[in-house]
N, C-alpha and C positions, 0 to 999 in steps of 0.2 A: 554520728550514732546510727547503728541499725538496731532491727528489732532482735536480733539476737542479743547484742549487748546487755536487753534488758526483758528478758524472756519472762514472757505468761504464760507458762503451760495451760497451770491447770483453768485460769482463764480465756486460754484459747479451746480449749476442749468443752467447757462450761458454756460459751456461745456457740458450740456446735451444738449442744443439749438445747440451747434456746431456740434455734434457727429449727434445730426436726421437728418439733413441738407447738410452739407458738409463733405467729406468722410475724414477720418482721425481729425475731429475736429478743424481743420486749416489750412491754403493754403501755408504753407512751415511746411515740415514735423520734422525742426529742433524747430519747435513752437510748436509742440502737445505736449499735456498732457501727453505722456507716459515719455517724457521729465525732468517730475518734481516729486515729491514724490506725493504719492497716495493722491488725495482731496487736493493736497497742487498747483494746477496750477492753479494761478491768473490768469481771464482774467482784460483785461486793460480797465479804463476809458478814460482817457488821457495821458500826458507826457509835464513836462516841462524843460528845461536844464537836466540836468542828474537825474533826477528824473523822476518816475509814479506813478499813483496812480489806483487801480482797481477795482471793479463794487462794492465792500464792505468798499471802503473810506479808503483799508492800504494805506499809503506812504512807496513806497522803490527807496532806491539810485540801480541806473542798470547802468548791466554792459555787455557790449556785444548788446550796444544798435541797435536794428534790424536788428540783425545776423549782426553786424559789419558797419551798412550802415549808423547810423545817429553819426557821429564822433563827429560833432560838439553840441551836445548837441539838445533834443527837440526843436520844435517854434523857433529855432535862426532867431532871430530879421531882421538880413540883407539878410537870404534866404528866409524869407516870405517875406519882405518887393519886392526883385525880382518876387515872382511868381506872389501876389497880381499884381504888375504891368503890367505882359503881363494877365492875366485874364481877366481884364477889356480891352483889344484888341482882345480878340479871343485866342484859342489854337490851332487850327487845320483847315488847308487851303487846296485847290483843287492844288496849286502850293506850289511849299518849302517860309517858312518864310523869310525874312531878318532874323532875328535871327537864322535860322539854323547856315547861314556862318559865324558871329557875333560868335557866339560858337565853330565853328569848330576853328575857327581864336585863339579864348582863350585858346580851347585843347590844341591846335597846338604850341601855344608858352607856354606852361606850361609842357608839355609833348614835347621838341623838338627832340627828338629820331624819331619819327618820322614822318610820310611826308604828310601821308591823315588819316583821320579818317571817323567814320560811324554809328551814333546812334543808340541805339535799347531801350527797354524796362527793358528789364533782361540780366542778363550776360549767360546765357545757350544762347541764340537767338547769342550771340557774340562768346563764344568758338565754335560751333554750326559754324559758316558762317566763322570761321576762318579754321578749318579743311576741307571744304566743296573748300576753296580756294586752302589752298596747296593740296588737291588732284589735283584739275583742274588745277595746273600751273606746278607738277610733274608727272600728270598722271599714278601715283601712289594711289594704294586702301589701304594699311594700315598706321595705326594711331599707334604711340608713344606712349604713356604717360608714365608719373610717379607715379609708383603703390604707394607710401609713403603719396600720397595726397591725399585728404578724397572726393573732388568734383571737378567733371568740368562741368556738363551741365545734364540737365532731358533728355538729346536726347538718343536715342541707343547707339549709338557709345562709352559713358560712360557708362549707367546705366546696359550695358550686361555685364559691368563685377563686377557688385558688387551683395549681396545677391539677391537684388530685381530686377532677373532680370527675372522674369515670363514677356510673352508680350513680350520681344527680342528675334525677331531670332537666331538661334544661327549662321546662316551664318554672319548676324554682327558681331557678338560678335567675331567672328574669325578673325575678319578684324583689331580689337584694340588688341594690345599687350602692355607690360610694363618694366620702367627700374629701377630702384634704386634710389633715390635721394642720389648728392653726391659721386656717383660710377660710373666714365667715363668709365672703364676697362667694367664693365658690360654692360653697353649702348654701347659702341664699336663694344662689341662679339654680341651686340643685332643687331645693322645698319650690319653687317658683315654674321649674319648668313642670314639676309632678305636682302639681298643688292641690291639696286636698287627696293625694294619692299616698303620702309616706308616713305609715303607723309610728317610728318611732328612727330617734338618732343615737344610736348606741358608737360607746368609742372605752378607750382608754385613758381618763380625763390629764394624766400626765404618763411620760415613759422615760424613754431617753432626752427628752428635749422639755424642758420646762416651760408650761402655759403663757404665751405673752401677754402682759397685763389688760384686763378687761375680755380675753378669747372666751373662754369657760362660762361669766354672764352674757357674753353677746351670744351662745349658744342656746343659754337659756332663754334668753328672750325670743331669737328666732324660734324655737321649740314652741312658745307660747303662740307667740303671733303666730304661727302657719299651724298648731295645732295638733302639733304631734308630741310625742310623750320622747324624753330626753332620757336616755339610761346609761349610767357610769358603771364601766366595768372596773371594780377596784382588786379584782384576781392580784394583781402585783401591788398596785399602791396602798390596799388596804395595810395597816400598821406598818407597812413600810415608810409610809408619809407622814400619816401620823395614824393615834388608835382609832380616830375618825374617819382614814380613808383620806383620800385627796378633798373630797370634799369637807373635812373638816378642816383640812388646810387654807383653803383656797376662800373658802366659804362662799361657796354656789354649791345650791342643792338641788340634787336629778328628783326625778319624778321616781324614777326603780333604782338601784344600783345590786350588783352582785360582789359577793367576797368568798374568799376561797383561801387557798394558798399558805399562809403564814396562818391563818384561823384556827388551822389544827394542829401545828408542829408536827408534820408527816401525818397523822390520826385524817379519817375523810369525814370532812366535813367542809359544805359551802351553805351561802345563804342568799338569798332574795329578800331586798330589804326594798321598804317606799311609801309615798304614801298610803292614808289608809283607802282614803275612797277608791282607791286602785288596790288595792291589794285587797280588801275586802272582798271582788266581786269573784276573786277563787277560793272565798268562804261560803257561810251558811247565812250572813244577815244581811243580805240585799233582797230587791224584788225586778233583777237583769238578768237574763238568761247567764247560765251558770258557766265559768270557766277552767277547764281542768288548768289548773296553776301548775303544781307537784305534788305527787301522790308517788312515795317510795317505801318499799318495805322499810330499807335500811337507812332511812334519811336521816330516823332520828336515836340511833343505836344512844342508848347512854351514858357509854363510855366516850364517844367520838363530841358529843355534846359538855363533857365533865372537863374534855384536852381544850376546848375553846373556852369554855368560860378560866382555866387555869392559864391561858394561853391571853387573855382580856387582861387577867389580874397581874399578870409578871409583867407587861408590857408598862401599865400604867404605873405601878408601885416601884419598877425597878430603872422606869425612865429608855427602855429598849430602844425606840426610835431614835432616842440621841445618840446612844451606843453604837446603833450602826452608823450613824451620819461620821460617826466618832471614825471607827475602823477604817470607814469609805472613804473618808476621805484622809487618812495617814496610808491608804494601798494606794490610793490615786495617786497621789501626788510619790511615792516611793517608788511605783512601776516609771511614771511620766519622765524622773529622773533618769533613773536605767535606762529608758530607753534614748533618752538624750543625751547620754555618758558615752552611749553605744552608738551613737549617729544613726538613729533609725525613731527619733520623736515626732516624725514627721509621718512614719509607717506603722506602728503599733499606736496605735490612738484609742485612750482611755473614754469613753462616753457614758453620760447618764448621771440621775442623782447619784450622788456618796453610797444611800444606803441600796443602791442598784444598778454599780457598774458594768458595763458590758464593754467590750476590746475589739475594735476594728485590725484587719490584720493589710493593711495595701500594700500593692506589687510598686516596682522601680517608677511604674506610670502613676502610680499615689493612687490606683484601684483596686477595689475588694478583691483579694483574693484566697480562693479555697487551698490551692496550694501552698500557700504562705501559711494560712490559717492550720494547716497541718503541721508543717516543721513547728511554729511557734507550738502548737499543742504537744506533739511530741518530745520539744526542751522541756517541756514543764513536768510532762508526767515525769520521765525520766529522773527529774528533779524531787520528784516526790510532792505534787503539787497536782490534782486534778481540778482544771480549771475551765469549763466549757464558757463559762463567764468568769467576770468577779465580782459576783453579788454576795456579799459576806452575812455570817452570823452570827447573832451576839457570843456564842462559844470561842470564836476565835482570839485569839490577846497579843498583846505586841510582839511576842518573838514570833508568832503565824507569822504573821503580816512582813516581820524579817526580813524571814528565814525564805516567804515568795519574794519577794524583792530583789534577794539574790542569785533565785534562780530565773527569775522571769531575767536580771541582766545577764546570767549566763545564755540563756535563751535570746537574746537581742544580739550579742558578738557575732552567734549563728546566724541570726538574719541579717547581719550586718554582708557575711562573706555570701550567702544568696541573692543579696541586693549588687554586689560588687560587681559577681556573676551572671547577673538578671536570668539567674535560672534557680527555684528552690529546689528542681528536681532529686541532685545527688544526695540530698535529706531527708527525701521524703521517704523512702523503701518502701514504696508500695504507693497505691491508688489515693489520690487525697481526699479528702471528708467530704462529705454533697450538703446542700439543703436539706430541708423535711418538705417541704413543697418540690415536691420534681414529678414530671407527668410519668419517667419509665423509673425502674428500680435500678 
């Protein structure tokens, strides 16, 4: 297949509009073009349940709908049906809404781990005022994290340490360190060699690889003992895992956690959630020097507040978690097949929870590769399948799931005669897809 066979015009001209315009050709860098095979990145018309369709009239079942964030399927009916309803009262006031509290009140009992919560727009603006906290409540200047995790926030304090990190001082970048996902022994010697130096331990409490028993409270307990404040980024795990986050799963509770993602069904909205004696001190009733926490015009628009708490209610009442576990694991286990039908189950390798699969794409040597990772992308579009993951959402239903099944093993015959060849080249027509971390463009 070349890119003619399956031609984007008006999509290929529509990312030359993005490219003059806006820098990178789109406002989340895991949406650019460089993303997708050469002339083969659709841009989007609309979107309906688990479906889109793009500026040239294809339909494709997607997956990994908005970097993760519209779980429930496009236009779901009862979170529009909410935001339509505060629209027509206004979104944004000189004082806080009745519906802020109204929302925090829904968080707060859907997420009861923890005690106050804190609106924001995007989840960076949240990891971001979470670390900002436990410095100011440890009086401690270094940050944690878990090197094994791919994002926490556009701010300094992450972005100095990954490729892109031209624009950060390196005096920040000195200030974040990292630990192992998984490896207390290493995070121990980590709090031990900086002791008394690291404000907090932020990570992603599960991803692709599920917590080995007891990791998640020995984290806690180190957190305690050495004295720094523990923060779960639940951006992906929140109602992915369950409507509690990971931490309702697992049951170990951080001291802050953030959610994002699936909270709003595409709508922007995240949260800073955690204890109160910490989370109070970016309020009005303490007597500690004060802490700008988050302060956003648009944090708390009332529609974007109406999609989360509508977004709480379908979750629990309609059982969604298990719906995805449901999906995810009848794709898993339908691709796994295909591709071992195909002689290539050893090369496209299925990873992650059910309700948050993600697809390794390996070369003849059984490693990652980009250029593999391209052919396989380009069977799929072609097929009518946009798939940068497959992280499913509850909109999609058994013939979706099919109807990818099918094309993902038309797609694997392809990789089959690539691997035979140990060259994907002749398939790929064009440059194959990069990272989002790369130091040059």
């Amino acid at each position: 297949m070349d890119s003619e066979e399956f031609p984007l015009p008006r999509s290929r001209k529509a990312n030359e509009r993005l490219h003059a315009l806006i820098p990178g050709g789109a406002h989340t860098y895991a949406k650019g073009d460089d993303q997708y095979p050469d002339g083969l990145a659709p841009v989007i018309s609309h979107g309906m349940g688990a479906h889109v369709w793009d500026v040239d009239g294809n339909r494709y079942i997607e997956y990994g709908s908005g970097l993760r964030s519209v779980s429930l399927g496009h236009a779901h009916p009862r979170v529009l049906e909410a935001v339509r309803r505060e629209l027509g009262r206004g979104s944004n006031f000189v004082r806080p809404s009745i519906v802020e509290v109204e929302a925090a009140e829904h968080f707060l009992a859907t997420v009861p781990t923890a005690e106050m919560v804190k609106f924001a727009k995007n989840g960076s603006d949240a990891t971001t005022a979470a670390v900002r906290l436990a410095r100011a409540v440890t009086g401690r200047a270094r940050v944690a994290l878990c090197g094994d995790h791919p994002f926490f926030s556009v701010d300094d304090w992450f972005i100095g340490t990954t490729p892109m990190s031209t624009g950060v001082p390196a005096a920040t970048t000195d200030l974040t360190v990292t630990f192992p996902y998984g490896d207390l022994a290493a995070t121990e010697e980590l709090l031990t060699r900086y002791e008394g130096e690291i404000a907090c331990l932020i990570l992603e409490p599960a991803t692709h690889t599920e917590p080995a028993p007891g990791y998640l409270a020995g984290l806690r307990e180190l957190a305690d003992r050495h004295g720094c404040v523990l923060v779960f980024d639940e951006m992906i795990t929140g109602f992915r895992w369950s409507e509690a986050g990971a931490q309702g799963l697992y049951g170990v509770v951080p001291d802050l956690s953030t959610f994002g993602k699936a909270l709003g069904n595409g709508f922007a909205v995240s949260a800073l959630a955690g204890r109160r004696d910490l989370m109070e001190r970016g309020g009005l009733r303490h007597s500690h020097d004060r802490v700008f926490l988050l302060s956003t015009t648009h944090g708390a628009e009332t529609h974007s507040l109406a999609a989360a708490m509508a977004v709480q209610a379908t979750y629990v009442e309609e059982g969604i978690t298990a719906r995805l576990h449901t999906l995810g694991e009848r794709l898993a286990a339908g691709v796994r097949d295909a591709a071992a039908s195909m002689g290539v189950g050893d090369h496209i390798v299925v990873r992650g929870r059910a309700s948050n699969l993600v697809f390794a794409t390996l070369d003849e040597h059984r490693q990652p590769s980009q250029p593999y990772r391209t052919l396989f992308l380009r069977q799929l579009l072609a097929g009518g399948v946009l798939a940068p993951s497959f992280v499913v959402s509850s909109a999609l239903d058994d013939a979706d799931i099919d109807r990818t099944v099918d094309v993902v093993a038309q797609a694997c015959a392809v990789y089959r005669k690539a691997l035979d060849a140990a060259d994907p080249g002749p398939w790929l027509a064009g440059r194959p897809v990069k990272p989002v971390f790369r130091r040059l463009a």
